[in-house]
N, C-alpha and C positions, 0 to 999 in steps of 0.2 A: 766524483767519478760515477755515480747512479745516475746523477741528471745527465752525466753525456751519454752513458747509457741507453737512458730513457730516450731520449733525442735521434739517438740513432737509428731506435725501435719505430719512432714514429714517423721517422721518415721513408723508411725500409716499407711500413704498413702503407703509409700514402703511395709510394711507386707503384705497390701492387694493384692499390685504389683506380690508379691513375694508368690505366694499360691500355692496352691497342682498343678492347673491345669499348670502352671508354671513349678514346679517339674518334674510333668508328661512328659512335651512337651521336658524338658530336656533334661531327661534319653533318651529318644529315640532317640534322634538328636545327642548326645555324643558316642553312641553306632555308629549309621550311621558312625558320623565323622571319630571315630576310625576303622572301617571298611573299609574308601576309606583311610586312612591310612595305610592300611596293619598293623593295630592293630586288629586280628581277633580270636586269640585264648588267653583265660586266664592261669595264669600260673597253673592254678588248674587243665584244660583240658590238657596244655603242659605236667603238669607232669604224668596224667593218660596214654598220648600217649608213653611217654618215658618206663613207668612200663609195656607196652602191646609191645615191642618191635618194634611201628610204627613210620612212620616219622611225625611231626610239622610242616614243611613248609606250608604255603597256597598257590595259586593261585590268586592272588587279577584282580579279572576280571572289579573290581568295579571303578578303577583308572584310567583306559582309557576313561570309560565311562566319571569321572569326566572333564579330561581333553579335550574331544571330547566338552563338553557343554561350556567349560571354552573357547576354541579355538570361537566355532560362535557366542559367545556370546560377545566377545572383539574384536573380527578381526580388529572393526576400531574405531576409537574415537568417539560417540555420538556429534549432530550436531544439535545447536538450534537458530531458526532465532525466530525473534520477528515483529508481526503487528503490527502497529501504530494504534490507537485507531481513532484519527483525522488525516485529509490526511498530515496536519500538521507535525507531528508526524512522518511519515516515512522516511525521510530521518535520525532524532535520532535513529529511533527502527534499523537503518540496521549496526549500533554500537551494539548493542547489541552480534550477532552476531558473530563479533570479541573479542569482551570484555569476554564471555565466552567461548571461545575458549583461551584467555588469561589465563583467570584462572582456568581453566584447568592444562594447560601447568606450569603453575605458580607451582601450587598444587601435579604435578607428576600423574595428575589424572588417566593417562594409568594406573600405576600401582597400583594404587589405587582401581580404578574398577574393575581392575582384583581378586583382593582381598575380593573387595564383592561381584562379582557374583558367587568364591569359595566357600564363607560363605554360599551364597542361596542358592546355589547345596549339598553343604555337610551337612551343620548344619540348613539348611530352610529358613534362615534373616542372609541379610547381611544388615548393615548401613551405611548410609555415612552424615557426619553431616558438614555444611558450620558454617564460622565462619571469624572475624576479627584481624587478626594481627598486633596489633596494634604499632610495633618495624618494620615491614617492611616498604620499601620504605622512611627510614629515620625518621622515628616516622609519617608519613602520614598517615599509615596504606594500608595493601591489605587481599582482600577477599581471603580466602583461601579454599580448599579442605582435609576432613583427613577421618578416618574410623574409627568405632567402635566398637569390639569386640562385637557380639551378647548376648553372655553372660553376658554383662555388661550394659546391656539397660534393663527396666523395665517399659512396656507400660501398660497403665491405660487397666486391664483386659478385663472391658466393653466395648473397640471399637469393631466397627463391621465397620469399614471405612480399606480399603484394604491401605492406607497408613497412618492411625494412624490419621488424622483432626477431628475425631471426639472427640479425645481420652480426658480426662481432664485432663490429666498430662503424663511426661514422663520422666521417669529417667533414670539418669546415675549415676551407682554405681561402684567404683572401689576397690580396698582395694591397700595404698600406704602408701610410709615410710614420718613420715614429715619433714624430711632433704628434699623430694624432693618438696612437698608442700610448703614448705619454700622458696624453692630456685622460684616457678611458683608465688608465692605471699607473693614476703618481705614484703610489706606493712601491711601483717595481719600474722606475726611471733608471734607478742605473744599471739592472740588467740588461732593460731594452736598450741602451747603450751603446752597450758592448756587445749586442747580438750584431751577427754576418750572415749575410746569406752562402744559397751555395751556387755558384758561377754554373759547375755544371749540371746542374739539375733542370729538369724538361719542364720549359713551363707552355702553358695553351691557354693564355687570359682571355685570349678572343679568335676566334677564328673566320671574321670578316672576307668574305668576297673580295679582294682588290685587284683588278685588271684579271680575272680570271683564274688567279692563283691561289691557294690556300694559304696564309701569312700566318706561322704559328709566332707569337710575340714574345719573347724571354725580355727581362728585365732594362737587360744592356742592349738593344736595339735604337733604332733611331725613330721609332714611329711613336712618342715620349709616352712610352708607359713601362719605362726606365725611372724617373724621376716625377717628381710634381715643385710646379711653382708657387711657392708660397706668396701671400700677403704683399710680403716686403719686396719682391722681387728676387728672393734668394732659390734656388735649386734644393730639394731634399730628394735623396734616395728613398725606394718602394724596398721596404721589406716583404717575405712572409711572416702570416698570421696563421695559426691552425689551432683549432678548437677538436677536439678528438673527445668523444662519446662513446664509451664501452660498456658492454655488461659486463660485471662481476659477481660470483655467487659466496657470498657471507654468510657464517655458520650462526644461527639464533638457536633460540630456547623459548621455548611454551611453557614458560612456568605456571606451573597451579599452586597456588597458596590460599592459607586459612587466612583473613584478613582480621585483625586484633581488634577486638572489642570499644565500642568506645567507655568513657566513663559513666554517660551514661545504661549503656547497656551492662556492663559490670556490676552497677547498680541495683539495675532488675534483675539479674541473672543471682546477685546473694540473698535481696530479698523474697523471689522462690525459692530460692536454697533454706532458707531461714523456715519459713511457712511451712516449707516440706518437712525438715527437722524437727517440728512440734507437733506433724501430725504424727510423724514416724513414733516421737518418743512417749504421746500417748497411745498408740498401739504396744507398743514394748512394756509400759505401765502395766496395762490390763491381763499381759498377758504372763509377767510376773504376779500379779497381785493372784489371778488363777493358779500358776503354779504355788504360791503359799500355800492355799486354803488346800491344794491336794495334800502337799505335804504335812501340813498341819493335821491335817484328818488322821495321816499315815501313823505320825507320833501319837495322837491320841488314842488308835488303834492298838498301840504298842510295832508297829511294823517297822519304826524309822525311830531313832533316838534323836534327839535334839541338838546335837554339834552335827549330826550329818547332814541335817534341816538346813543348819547354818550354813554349814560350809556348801552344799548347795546351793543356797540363794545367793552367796557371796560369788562364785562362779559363773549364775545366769543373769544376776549384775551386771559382773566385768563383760563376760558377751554381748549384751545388750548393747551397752556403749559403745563396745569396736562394730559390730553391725547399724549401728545408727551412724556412727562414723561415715561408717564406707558406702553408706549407702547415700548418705546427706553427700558425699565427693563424687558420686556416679551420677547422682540428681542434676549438683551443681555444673557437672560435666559435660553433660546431655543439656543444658540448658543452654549453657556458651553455647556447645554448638548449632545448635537451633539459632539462637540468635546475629551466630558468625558467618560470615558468608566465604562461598571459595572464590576467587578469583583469577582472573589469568593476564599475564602481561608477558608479550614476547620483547623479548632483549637478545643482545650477541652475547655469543659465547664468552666475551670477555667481560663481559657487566656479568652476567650468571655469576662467574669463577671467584668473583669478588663479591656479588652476592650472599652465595653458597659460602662462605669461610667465615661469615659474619652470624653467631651461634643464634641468636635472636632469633634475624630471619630464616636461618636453616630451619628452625622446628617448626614453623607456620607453612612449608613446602612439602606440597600433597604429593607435586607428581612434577615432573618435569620431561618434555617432549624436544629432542635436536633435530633439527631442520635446515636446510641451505635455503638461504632464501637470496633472490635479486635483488641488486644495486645497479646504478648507475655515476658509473667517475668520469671525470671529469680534467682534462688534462690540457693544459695553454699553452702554446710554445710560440716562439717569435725568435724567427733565425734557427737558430743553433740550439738556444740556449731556452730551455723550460722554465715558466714564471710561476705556475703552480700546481699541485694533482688537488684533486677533493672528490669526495664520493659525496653525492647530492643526500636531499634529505630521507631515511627510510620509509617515508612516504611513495618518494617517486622510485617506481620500476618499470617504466617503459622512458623509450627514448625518450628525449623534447621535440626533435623534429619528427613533422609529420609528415609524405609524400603525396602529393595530387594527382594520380597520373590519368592519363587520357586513355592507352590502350596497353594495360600488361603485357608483356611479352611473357613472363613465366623468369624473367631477370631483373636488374636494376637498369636496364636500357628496354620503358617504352618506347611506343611510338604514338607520334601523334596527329591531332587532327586533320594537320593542312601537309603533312610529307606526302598521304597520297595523290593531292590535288597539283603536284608540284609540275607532273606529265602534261595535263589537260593545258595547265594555266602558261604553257610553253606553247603549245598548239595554239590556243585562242590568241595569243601575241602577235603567234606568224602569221597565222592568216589574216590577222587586225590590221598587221604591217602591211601585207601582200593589197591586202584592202584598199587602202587608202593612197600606196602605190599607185595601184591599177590608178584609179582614179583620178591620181595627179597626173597622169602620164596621157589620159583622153583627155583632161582641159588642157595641158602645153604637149601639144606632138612637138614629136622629133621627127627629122625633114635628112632624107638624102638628095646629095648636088655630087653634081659632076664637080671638080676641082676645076676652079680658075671661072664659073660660069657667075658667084656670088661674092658677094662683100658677105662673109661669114658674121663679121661682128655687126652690122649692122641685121640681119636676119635673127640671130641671137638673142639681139636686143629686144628688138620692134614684134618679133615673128608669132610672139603669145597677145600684143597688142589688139584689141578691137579695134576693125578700121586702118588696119595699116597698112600701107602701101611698100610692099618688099621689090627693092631692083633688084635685076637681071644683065649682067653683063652682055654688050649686044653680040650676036651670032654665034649664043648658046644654043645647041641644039637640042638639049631636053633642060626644062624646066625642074626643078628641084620638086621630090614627091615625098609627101607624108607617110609615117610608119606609125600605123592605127595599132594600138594597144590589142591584145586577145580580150576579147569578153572574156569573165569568168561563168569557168563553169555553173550549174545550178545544185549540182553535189558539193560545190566549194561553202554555197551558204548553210547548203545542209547540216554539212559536218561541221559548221560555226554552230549551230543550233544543237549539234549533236553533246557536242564536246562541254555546254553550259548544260546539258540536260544530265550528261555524267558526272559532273561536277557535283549538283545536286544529289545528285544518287548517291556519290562516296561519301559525303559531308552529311548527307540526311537533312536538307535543309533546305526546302521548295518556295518554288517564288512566291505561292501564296502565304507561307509563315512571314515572307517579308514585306507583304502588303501587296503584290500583285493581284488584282481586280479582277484581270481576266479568265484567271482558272476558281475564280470565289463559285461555290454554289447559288444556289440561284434560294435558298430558303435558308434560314436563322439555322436551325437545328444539322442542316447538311456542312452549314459554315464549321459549326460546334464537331461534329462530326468529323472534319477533314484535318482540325485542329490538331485535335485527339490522335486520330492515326496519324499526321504528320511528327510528334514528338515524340513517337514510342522508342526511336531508336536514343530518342534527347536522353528520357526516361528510363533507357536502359541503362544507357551510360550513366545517369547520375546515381539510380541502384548499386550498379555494379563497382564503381569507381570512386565517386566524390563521396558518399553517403558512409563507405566504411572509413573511409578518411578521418571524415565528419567524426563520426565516431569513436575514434580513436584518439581526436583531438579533446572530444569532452571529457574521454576517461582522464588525460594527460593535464588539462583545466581540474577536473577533481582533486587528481593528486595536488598539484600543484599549491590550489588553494586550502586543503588541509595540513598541509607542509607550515603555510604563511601566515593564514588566519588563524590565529589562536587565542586572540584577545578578542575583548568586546568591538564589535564594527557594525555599524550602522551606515548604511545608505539609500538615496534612491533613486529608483525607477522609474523613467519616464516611457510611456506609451501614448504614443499619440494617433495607433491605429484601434484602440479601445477606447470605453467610455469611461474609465478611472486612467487618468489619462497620467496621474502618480500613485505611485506607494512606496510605501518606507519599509521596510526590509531589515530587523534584528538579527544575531545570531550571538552564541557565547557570551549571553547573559550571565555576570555573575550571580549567587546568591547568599547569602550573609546568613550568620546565627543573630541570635537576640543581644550577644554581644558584642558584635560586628565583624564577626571574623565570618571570612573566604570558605564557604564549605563546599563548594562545589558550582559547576554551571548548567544554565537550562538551555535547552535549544543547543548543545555541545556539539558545534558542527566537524571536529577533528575526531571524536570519538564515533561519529556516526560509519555505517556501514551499507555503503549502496549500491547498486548497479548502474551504470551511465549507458543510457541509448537517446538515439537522435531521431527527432520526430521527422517520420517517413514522409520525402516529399516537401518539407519544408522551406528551402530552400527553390522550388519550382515557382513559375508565375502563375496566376490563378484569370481563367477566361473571367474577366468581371461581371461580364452581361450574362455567362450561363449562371455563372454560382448566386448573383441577385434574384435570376429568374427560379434559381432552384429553391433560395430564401421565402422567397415570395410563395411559391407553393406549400412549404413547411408552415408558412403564415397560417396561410388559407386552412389547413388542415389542424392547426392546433399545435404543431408539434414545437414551434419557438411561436415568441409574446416578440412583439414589435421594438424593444430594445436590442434582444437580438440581433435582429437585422439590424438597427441603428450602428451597432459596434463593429460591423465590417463594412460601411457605406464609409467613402471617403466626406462624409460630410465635415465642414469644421465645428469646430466648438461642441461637439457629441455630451462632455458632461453634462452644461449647462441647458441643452438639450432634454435631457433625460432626468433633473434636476425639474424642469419644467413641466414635464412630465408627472412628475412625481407628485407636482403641484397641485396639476389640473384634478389628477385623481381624487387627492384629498380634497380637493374643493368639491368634487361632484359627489361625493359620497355625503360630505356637509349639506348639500344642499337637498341629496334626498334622502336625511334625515330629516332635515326643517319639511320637505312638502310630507314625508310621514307624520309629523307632529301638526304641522298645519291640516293637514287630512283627520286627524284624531278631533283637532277643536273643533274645525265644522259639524263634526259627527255630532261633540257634546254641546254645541250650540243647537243644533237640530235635533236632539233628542230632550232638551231644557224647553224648547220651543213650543215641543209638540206636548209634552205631557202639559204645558199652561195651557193649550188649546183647548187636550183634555180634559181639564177642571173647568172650561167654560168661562172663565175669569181672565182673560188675558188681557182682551180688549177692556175690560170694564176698571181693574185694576192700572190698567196703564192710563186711561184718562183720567182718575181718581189720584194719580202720581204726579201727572201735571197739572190739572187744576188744584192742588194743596200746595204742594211743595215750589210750583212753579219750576220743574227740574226737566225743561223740555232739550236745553240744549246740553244738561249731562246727558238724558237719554240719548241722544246721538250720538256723542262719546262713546258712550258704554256699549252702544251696538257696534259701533265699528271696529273697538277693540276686542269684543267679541269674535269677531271676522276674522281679526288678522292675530292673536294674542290667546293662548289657554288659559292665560291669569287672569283675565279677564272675567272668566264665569264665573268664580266668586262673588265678584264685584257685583255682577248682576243679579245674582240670586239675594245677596243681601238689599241692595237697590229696591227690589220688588217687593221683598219682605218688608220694608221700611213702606213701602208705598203703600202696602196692603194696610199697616196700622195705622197711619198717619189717617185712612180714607175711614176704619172701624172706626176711628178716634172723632174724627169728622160728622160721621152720620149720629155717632152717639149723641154728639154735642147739638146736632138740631135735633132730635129728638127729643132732649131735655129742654130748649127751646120754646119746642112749640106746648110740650106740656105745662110750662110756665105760663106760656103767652093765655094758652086754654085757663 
C-alpha cells in the first residue's frame, strides 16, 4: 500500500515537472537543435519550393558557429585541485587532484564533455551525472562519469538556483524495453514484470519537425516509438523508467567524547602515578617525623603527656595516608586526561540513542551537539510499480547531476546559443533561394507566343539549347518574346552580407576566429590582440556558466570518491602534455603495530577535509604561438630554466629529452672538473720545473740520468704523463732523485779511479 503510494506521489511530482512552461522551453530548443542540424526546412515548405520551381537547399551558417563554441569550450581537459581544510589536511587534499583527473580519464570524460557542452550550445542544458560502478575494479567499485540527454531530466520547476541545489527534486525519465531493465536489474525481474504503464499520461519523447507540424509521440502511436524490435525479430513494449533524486534533512549528532586509553598509555599514566606517590609519601614522611620531634619536645617540657603524643601521631598517620591517597587519584586522573584525547564523530540520531544507552560509552561523552544535516535519496520506479528507495552515502549532499547551461534565464528553462540565430539563418535561406532562382531563370528565359503561332513542345525542349533553331508557324504575326528576369537589387546583397555579419554579432563569433585571412591584422601581436577581444564574450560565458558547473562537478567527484574509496588504491597517471609523462598515485595506506595489527591509515583520503575549486580557465585553448613567445621571454629573463619550456612544447618523447639533458649537464660539470684538475697539474709540473731551474741542475742532472742509467725513453714517459696525469709528479720527483745519486755515485767512482790510476 506505501509503494502505490509512493508511485502515485511520483507521478503527481513529474506532471508538475513536466508542464506547459516545460513544453514551451522545448519546442524552441528542438527547433534550434534542428536548425544547427541542418534540419531547416519542413517538408511542407520543401514541397511549396519544388511547386514554385526554386531550389531547397539551405546554407547552414549556424554549424560553424556551433562548432567554433564546442572547440574553446573543450580545447583542454578541466582541472581541479583541492584545499585542505586543516594544514593537516594538505598533503591528502593534493590526491585529490590526481584522483579526479583519474576519473576523468576512467569515464572518457573528454568525450563526454564534449557532448555536453553540444547539448548547452544547441538545445540550452546539457547534463552530466556522477555515479558508482559497482562491477568495476573487480566488484570494488569506481566512480564514474556518463551524460544525460536533456530531454530526459525533469527539474523541480521552482528552482531558481543556476545549478539546480535548491531544487526539491529531480528526475530522470526515460521510456525503455524491459528485456533491457531486466538485464540492468535481475534482481527486481519480477516486479519489472508486472509493471504497466499509464495509457493516459502525456508523453513528449521527441518533438521533431514533420511536414510542419509539432508530433508529440506517446507510446501507442505509430511513428514505432511504441515498441522495439528485438534480435529475434519479436515486438517488445517501451515502458517508463524514472529515477527521482530528492533532498532530505536527517537528524545527526556531534558527539564529543573522551577517547579510552590504550594499554599502553595506561601503563604510563600508573607508572607516574606510582613515581608521584613515593614523592608524595616522602613529603608526608618528613613532615610527620617534624611534627614528632615538636611533640616530643612538648612532653619533655611536661606540656603534652605521652598518650596524647600518641594518639596524635596515630591521627596524622591515618591522614597522611587518606591525603596521599587522594591525591595519588587526582595525579593519576590529570594524567589520563592529559594523555586522552577528545574526539568527535557525527552519527544519526538513531546510532546516538543506541550509543548513549550503552553505560560504557555514555561516560566517555563530553558534549553532544543535534543538527539536521542533508541527504540525498534516491527513488526507482518502472511503470506503476517502485523497485527501490535508498538514501545515498552520508558523504554525498548535493545532487549527482550537474546542469551546463548556455544562458540562465533566472529558471530551469535556459536558453541557448543558436535559438537567437534562428531569424537570420531564415533570411539568408531566402535570399540564397531567391539567388540562385534569379539566376536560373537569366540562363533558361521564359518566352511569351501568341497561341497557335509555335509548336510549344518542341520550343520547350530545344529553347535553352545553344544553337537551336526554334519554328514558327507560317503567318504568325508576332514572333514569341523573351521575359528577362529583374536584376537584383544591390541592397539585396547587402542585406546577404548584413544578415552573416549579425549572425556573428549574436553568436560572438567572427570570421577571423574561423581562419578568415582577410580581416587578419597585418602584425603578430595585432593578430594576438584581436584574438583576445574576439573571445571575451567565449570567456564570459565560460566564467559565468560552464566553470560553476565545473565546480560543482568536482565537489560532487569529491564526495562521491570519499563515499567509495576507502581501502588501499593505487593507480596511475599518464600525462603526456608534461615531462613525467607517469606517476603512481597512493592513498589509504594502511599502517600495522609490531604485531601486525591494523592501527590506523596514512594518506586517509575519506577522513580528509577540503575545499574543491576548478582551475580558472582551464578548460580554454591556449594561443600556442603567444604563450611560447611569452615562454621564450621568461627564458631570456631568468625567470623559468629551459625544461620549462620543454614541458608545454608539444614536442614527443619530452622525458627522454630532459633525461638527456640531465646527461649532458653532468657530463660538463665532469669535464670541468677534470680541465680544473688538469689546470692544477700543469701548475705543479710548472712549478717542479722551475724551482730545478732554480737550483741550476736541471740540465746537468738530466744528462747525468741518461748517460747512467740509459733512462731516455722512461724520461719521455714520465714527461708526458706529467702533462696529461697529477700522479705523475711523484714519479718524477723520485726519477730525478734516483738520477741525481746514481750521477754522485758515478763521479765518486772516477774519482776513486783516477786516484788509484795516480
Amino acid at each position: 500500500m506505501a509503494r502505490e503510494k509512493k508511485s502515485t506521489q511520483i507521478r503527481q511530482l513529474f506532471n508538475i515537472s513536466n508542464g506547459q512552461n516545460r513544453h514551451q522551453w522545448r519546442k524552441i530548443n528542438v527547433r534550434g537543435n534542428d536548425f544547427a542540424h541542418d534540419v531547416q526546412l519542413t517538408e511542407s515548405q520543401i514541397d511549396d519550393l519544388k511547386a514554385q520551381g526554386m531550389p531547397y537547399h539551405t546554407v547552414n551558417r549556424i554549424l560553424p558557429v556551433v562548432e567554433m563554441l564546442n572547440f574553446y569550450a573543450t580545447a583542454n581537459n578541466p582541472r581541479w585541485r583541492a584545499v585542505g581544510v586543516e594544514g593537516s589536511d594538505s598533503a591528502v587534499a593534493a590526491v585529490f587532484s590526481s584522483l579526479s583527473e583519474y576519473v576523468w580519464h576512467l569515464s572518457d570524460g573528454q568525450t563526454k564533455y564534449g557532448n555536453v557542452i553540444n547539448d548547452s550550445i544547441t538545445k540550452s542544458l546539457g547534463y552530466m551525472i556522477c555515479s558508482v560502478d559497482t562491477d568495476m575494479d573487480d566488484g570494488a567499485g569506481e566512480v564514474v562519469l556518463d551524460t544525460v540527454h536533456p530531454w530526459d531530466v525533469f527539474p523541480d520547476p521552482k528552482s531558481r538556483d543556476m545549478l539546480f541545489r535548491d531544487a526539491g527534486y529531480i528526475f530522470i525519465r526515460k521510456l525503455l524495453p524491459k528485456s533491457y531493465l531486466i538485464r540492468m536489474f535481475p534482481n527486481y525481474q519480477a516486479k519489472i514484470k508486472k509493471a504497466t504503464g499509464n495509457d493516459s499520461n502525456y508523453y513528449d519523447t521527441s518533438e521533431k519537425e514533420i511536414g510542419g507540424d509539432q508530433h508529440l509521440f506517446n507510446p501507442h502511436d505509430d511513428y514505432g516509438m511504441s515498441d522495439v524490435i528485438n534480435p529475434d525479430g519479436t515486438h517488445e513494449q517501451l515502458i517508463e523508467y524514472f529515477e527521482m533524486y530528492e533532498k532530505i534533512r536527517v537528524p545527526y549528532v556531534n558527539v564529543f567524547y573522551r577517547k579510552p586509553l590504550t594499554k599502553a598509555q595506561l601503563k604510563q599514566a600508573q607508572q607516574a602515578a606510582k613515581v608521584y606517590q613515593q614523592e608524595i609519601t616522602q613529603e608526608m614522611q618528613v613532615q610527620l617525623m617534624e611534627q614528632q620531634q615538636q611533640m616530643m619536645q612538648a612532653v619533655q617540657e611536661g606540656k603534652m603527656l605521652q598518650a596524647r603524643m600518641d594518639l596524635e601521631m596515630q591521627k596524622a598517620q591515618k591522614m597522611a595516608e587518606q591525603q596521599i591517597q587522594v591525591a595519588v587519584q587526582e595525579h593519576m586522573s590529570k594524567v589520563q586526561a592529559e594523555l586522552s584525547k577528545i574526539e568527535n564523530k557525527i552519527v544519526s540520531q538513531k546510532e546516538y540513542d543506541k550509543l548513549a544507552s550503552v553505560g560504557k560509552f555514555a561516560k566517555q561523552i563530553v558534549d553532544a551537539i543535534k543538527f539536521n544535516g542533508t541527504r540525498i535519496r534516491q527513488t526507482v520506479m518502472v511503470g506503476d510499480i517502485v523497485l527501490w528507495e535508498k538514501v545515498l552515502h552520508e558523504r554525498v549532499t548535493e545532487y549527482p547531476i550537474v546542469p551546463f547551461h548556455y544562458k540562465w534565464t533566472g529558471t530551469p528553462f535556459p536558453m541557448s546559443a543558436v535559438s537567437p540565430l534562428v531569424g537570420k539563418q531564415m533570411e539568408i535561406n531566402k535570399m540564397h533561394q531567391l539567388r540562385i532562382h534569379n539566376a536560373t531563370l537569366g540562363s533558361s528565359l521564359r518566352w511569351i507566343y501568341e497561341e497557335g503561332t509555335i509548336d510549344a513542345r518542341v520550343w520547350e525542349k530545344y529553347s535553352a539549347s545553344p544553337g537551336a533553331l526554334l519554328p514558327v508557324k507560317p503567318g504568325a504575326e508576332k514572333a514569341p518574346q523573351p521575359v528577362l528576369p529583374a536584376q537584383l537589387p544591390n541592397a539585396f546583397f547587402t542585406l546577404i552580407q548584413n544578415d552573416k555579419n549579425d549572425m556573428e554579432y549574436l553568436a560572438g563569433i567572427y570570421a577571423s576566429m574561423q581562419g578568415d585571412t582577410s580581416s587578419q591584422h597585418e602584425t603578430f601581436r595585432g593578430m594576438l590582440a584581436l584574438d583576445e577581444y574576439g573571445t571575451r564574450r567565449i570567456k564570459q560565458w565560460m566564467k559565468q556558466s560552464i566553470e560553476p558547473s565545473l565546480r560543482q562537478l568536482g565537489k560532487i567527484i569529491l564526495q562521491f570518491t570519499q563515499a567509495t574509496y576507502t581501502a588501499n588504491k593505487r593507480f596511475r597517471i599518464v600525462q603526456p602534455s608534461h615531462i613525467l609523462e607517469e606517476r603512481e598515485v597512493e592513498f589509504n595506506i594502511p599502517l600495522y603495530s609490531d604485531m601486525g595489527e591494523a592501527i590506523g591509515k596514512s594518506m586517509d583520503y575519506q577522513a580528509c577535509k577540503m575545499d574543491v575549486r576548478i582551475v580558472s580557465g582551464s578548460t580554454m585553448p591556449v594561443n600556442r604561438w603567444a604563450y611560447l613567445a611569452e615562454l621564450k621571454e621568461l627564458l631570456q629573463l631568468g625567470v623559468v630554466d629551459d625544461l620549462a619550456v620543454l614541458a608545454e612544447t608539444d614536442i614527443k618523447d619530452k622525458e627522454r629529452i630532459a633525461q638527456r639533458k640531465s646527461q649532458y649537464a653532468q657530463m660538463a660539470g665532469k669535464i670541468e672538473q677534470m680541465e680544473e684538475a688538469l689546470s692544477d697539474s700543469e701548475g705543479t709540473v710548472e712549478t717542479l720545473e722551475r724551482q730545478l731551474v732554480q737550483a741550476g741542475i736541471k740540465e746537468k742532472v738530466t744528462q747525468a740520468a741518461l748517460k747512467v742509467g740509459g733512462m731516455e725513453k722512461d724520461y719521455e714517459v714520465a714527461l708526458d704523463k706529467i702533462l696529461t696525469d697529477t700522479a705523475a709528479k711523484q714519479k718524477v720527483l723520485n726519477e730525478v732523485t734516483s738520477a741525481k745519486a746514481q750521477m754522485q755515485q758515478s763521479q765518486e767512482k772516477s774519482v776513486d779511479k783516477n786516484k788509484n790510476n795516480s
